[in-house]
C-alpha positions as CSV (number, residue, x, y, z in Angstrom):
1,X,-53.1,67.6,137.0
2,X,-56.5,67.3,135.3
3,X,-59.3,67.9,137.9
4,X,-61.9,65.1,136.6
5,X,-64.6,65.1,139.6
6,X,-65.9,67.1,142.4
7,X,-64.1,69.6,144.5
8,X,-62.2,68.6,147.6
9,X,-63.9,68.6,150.1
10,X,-67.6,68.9,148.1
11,X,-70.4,66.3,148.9
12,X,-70.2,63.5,147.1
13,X,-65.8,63.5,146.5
14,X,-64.5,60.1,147.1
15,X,-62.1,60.2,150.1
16,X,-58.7,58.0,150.0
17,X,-60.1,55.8,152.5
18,X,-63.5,54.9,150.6
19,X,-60.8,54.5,147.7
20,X,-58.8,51.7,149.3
21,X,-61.7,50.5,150.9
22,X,-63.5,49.9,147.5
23,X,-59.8,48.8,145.8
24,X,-59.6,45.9,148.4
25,X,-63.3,45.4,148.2
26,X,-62.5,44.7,144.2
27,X,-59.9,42.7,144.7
28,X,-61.4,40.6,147.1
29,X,-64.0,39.7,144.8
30,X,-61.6,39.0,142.5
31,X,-59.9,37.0,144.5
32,X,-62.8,34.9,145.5
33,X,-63.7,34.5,142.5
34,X,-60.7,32.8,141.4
35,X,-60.9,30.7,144.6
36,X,-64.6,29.7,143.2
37,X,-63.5,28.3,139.8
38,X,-60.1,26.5,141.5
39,X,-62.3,25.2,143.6
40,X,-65.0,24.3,141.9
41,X,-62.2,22.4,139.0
42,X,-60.6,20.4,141.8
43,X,-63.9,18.9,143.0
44,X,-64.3,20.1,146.4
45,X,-67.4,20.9,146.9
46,X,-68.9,18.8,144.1
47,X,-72.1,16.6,145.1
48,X,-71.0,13.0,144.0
49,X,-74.2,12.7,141.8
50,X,-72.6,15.7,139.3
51,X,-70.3,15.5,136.3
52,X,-67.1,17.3,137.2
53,X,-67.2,19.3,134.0
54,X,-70.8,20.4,135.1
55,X,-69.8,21.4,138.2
56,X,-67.1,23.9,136.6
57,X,-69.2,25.0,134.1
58,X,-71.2,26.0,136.8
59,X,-68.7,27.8,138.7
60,X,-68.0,30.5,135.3
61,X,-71.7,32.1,136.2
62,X,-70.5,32.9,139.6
63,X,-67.2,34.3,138.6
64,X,-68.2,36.6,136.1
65,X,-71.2,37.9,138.5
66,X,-68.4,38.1,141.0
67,X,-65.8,39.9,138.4
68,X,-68.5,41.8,136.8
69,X,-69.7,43.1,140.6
70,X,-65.8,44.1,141.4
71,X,-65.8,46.2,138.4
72,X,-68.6,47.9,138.9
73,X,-67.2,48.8,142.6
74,X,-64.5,50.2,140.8
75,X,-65.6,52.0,138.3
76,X,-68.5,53.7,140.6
77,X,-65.1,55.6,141.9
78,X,-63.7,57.4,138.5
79,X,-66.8,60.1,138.6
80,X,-66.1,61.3,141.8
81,X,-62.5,61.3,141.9
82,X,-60.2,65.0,143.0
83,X,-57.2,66.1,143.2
84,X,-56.8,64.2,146.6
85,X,-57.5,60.6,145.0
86,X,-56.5,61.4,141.5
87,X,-52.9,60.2,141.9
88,X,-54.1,57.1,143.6
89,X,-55.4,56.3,140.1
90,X,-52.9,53.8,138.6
91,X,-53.9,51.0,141.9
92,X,-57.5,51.0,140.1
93,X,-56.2,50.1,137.1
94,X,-54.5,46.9,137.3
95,X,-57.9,45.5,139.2
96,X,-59.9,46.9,136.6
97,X,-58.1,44.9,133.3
98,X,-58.2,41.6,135.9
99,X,-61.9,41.8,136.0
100,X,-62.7,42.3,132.1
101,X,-59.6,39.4,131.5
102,X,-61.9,37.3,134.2
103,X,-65.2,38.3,132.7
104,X,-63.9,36.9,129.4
105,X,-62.8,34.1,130.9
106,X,-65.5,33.1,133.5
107,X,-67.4,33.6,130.3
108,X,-66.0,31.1,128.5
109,X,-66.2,28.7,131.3
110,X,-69.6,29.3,131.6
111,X,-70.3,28.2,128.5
112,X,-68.0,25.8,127.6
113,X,-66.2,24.7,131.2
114,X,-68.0,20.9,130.7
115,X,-65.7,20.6,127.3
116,X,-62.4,22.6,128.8
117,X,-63.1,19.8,132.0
C-alpha cells in the first residue's frame, strides 16, 4: 500500500476519527445543501413580495458555497493521509463527486434557476 502522507503517528497525520468527523461534516453540508434548494423550490421560506423563480435562483449561490465548502473539508484530508486512514479512502470518494456534480448544478441554478422555475 502506497504511503501518500505523514508517518503514523507524526504531527500533523489525520487520525480515523478526524476522518469520519470531517466525512460526516462533508456530507452534512451536502446534505443541507440539498435541503436549501428543495426548499427554497417549494416556496417555504419565500417572502410573498418574491418571484418564486427568484427565490430559487437564489438558493444555487448558497448551495454551491455550501458544496464547494464540503469539498474543500474533504479534500484538506488526502495530504495528510497514512497507512492507518489510507484504506478508509474509498468513503471520501463518493462525497467528493457529489459535491463537484452539486457545484455544477447549484451553478446552473444560480444562474439560470428563474428560467428552470
Amino acid at each position: 500500500m502506497m504511503n501518500f502522507g505523514p508517518d503514523l503517528g507524526s504531527e500533523g497525520a489525520a487520525t480515523k476519527r478526524e476522518f469520519w468527523w470531517k466525512v460526516v461534516l462533508g456530507w452534512s453540508l451536502l446534505l443541507v445543501g440539498v435541503g436549501v434548494s428543495i426548499v427554497a423550490y417549494i416556496g417555504v421560506f419565500r417572502p410573498p413580495t418574491q418571484d418564486p423563480g427568484t427565490w430559487f435562483s437564489r438558493s444555487g449561490a448558497v448551495v454551491t458555497v455550501l458544496a464547494i465548502y464540503s469539498e474543500r473539508v474533504l479534500a484538506s484530508l488526502v495530504p495528510r493521509m497514512n497507512r492507518d486512514v489510507q484504506p478508509l479512502v474509498r468513503w471520501m470518494f463518493f462525497p467528493r463527486q457529489v459535491s463537484f456534480t452539486l457545484i455544477i448544478f447549484a451553478t446552473v441554478v444560480w444562474g439560470y434557476g428563474d428560467l428552470l422555475y
